[in-house]
Backbone as JSON Lines, residues from 0, in Angstrom:
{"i":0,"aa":"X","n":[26.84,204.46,13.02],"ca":[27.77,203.92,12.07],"c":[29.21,204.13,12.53]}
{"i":1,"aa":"X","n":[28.96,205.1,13.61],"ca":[30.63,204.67,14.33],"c":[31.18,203.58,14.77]}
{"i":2,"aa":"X","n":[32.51,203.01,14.92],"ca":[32.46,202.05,15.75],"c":[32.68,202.22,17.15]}
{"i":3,"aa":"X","n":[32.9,201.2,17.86],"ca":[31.99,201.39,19.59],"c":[33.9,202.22,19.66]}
{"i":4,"aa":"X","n":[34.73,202.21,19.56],"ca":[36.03,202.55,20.08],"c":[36.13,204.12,19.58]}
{"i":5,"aa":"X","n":[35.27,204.73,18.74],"ca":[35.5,205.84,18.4],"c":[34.38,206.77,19.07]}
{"i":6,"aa":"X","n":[33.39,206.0,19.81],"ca":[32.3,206.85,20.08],"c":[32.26,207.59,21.13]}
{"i":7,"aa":"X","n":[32.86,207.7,22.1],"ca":[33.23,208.0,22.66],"c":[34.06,209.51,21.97]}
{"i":8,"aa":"X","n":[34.85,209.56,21.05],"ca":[35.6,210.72,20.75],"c":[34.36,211.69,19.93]}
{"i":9,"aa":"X","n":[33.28,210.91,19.19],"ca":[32.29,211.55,18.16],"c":[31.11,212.38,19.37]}
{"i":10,"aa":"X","n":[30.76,211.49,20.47],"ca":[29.88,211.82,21.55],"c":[30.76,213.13,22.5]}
{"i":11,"aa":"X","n":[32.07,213.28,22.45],"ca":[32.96,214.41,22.83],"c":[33.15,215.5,22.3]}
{"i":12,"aa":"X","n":[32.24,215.87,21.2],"ca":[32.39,216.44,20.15],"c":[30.86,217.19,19.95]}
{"i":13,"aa":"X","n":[30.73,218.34,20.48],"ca":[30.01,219.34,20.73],"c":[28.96,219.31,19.07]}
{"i":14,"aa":"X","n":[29.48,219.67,18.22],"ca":[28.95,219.49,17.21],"c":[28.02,218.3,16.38]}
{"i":15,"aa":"X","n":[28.27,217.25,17.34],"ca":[27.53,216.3,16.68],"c":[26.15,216.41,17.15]}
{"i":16,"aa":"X","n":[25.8,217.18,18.28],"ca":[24.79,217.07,18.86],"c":[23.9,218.35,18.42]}
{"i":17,"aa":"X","n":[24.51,219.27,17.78],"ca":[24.09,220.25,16.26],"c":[23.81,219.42,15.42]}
{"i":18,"aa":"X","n":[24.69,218.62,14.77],"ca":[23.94,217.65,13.36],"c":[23.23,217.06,13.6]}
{"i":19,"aa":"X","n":[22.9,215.97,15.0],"ca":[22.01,215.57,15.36],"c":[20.38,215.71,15.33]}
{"i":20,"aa":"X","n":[20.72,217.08,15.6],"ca":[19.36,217.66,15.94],"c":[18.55,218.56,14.2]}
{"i":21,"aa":"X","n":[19.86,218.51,13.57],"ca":[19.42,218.78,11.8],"c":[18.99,217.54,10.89]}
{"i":22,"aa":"X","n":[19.31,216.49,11.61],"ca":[19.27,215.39,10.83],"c":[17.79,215.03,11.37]}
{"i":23,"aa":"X","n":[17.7,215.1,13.03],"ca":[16.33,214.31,13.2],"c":[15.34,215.46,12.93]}
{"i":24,"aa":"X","n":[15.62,216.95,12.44],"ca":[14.25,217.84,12.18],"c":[14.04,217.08,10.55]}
{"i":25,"aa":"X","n":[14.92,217.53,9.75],"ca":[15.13,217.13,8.43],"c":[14.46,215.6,8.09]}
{"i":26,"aa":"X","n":[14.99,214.65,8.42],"ca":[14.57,213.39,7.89],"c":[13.77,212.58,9.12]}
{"i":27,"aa":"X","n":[13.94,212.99,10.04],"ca":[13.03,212.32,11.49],"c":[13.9,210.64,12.12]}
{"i":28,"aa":"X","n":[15.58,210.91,11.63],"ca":[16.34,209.4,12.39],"c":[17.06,210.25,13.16]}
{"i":29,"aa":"X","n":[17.2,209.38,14.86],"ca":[17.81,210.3,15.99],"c":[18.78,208.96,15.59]}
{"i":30,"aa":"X","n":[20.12,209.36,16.06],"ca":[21.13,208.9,16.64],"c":[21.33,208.59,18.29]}
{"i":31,"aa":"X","n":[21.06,209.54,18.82],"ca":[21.08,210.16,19.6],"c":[20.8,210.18,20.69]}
{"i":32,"aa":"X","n":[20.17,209.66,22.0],"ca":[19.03,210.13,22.69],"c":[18.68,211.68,22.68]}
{"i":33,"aa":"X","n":[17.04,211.54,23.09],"ca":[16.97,212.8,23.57],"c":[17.76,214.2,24.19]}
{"i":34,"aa":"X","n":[17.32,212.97,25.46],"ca":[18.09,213.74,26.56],"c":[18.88,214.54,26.03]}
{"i":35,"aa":"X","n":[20.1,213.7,25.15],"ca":[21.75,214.45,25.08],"c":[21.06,215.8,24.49]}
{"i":36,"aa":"X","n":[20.51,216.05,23.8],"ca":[19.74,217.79,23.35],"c":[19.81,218.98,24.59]}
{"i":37,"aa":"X","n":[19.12,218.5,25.52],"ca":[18.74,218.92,26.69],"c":[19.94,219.33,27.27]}
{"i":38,"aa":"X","n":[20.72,218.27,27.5],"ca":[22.5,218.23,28.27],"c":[23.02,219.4,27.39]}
{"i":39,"aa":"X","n":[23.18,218.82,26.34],"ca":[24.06,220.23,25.22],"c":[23.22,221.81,25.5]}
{"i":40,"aa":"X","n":[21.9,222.04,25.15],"ca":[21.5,223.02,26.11],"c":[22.18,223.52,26.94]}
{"i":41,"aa":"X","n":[21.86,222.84,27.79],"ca":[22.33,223.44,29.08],"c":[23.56,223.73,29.46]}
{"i":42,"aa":"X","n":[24.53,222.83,28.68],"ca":[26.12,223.19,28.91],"c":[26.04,224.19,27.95]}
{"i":43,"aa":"X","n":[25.48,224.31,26.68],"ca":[25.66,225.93,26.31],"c":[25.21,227.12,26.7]}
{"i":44,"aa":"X","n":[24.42,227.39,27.43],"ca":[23.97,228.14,28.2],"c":[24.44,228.48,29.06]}
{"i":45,"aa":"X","n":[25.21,227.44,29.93],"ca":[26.7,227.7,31.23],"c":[27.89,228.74,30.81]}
{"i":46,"aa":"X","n":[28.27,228.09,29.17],"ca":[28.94,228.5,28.75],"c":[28.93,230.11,28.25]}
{"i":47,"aa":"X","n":[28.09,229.93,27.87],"ca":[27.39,231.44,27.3],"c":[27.59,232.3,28.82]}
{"i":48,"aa":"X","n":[26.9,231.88,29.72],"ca":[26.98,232.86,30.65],"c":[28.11,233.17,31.72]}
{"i":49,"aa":"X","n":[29.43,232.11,31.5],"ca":[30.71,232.43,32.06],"c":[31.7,232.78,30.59]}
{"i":50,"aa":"X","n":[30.78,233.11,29.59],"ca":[31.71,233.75,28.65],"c":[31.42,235.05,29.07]}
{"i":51,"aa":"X","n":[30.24,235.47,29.23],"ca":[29.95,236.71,29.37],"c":[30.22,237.51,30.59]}
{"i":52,"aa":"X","n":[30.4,236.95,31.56],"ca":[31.32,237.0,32.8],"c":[32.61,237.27,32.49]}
{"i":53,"aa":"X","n":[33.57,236.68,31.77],"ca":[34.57,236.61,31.73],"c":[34.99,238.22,30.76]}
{"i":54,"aa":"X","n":[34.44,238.32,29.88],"ca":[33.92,239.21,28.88],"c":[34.02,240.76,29.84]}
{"i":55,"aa":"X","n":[33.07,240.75,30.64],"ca":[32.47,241.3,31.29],"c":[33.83,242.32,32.16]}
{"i":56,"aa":"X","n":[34.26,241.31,33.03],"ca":[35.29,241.42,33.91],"c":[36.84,241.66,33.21]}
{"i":57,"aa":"X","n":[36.64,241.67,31.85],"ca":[38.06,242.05,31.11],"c":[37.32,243.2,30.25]}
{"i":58,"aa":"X","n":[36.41,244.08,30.23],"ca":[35.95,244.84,29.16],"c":[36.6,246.05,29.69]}
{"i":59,"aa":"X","n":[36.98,246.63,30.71],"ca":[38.33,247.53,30.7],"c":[39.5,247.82,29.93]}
{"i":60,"aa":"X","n":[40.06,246.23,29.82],"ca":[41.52,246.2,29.03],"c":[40.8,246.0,27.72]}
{"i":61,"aa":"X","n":[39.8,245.49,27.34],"ca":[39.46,245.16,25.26],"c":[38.64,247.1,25.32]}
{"i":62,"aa":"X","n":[38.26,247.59,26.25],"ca":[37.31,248.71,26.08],"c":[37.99,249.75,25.2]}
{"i":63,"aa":"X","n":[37.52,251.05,24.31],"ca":[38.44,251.53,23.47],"c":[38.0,253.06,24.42]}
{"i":64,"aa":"X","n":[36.97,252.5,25.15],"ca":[36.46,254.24,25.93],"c":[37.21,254.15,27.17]}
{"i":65,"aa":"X","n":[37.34,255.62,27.41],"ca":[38.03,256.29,28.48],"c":[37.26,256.95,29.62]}
């Protein structure tokens, strides 16, 4: 129900592919393809693990122990 000029900004948008996946457990209509599930996966999982890197490699300066 987007139009084609906005979809692009809605498909850029991390979260839709969360509602996505509530809408097609809930009532069983994808928007969506598959796939894009899979993609979001996996870029969160990247993410997750160069947060924790990053995390990781600054836990000196956030650390409160000596």
């Amino acid at each position: 129900m987007v139009p084609r000029s906005a979809r692009m900004f809605v498909l850029a948008n991390p979260l839709t592919y969360l509602v996505e996946s509530f809408r097609y457990a809930l009532m069983g209509i994808r928007g969506t393809p598959l796939w894009t599930d899979a993609l979001f996966g996996v870029f969160a999982v990247l993410f997750a693990i160069a947060g924790a890197a990053f995390f990781r490699r600054l836990m000196p300066i956030f650390s409160d122990h000596e």
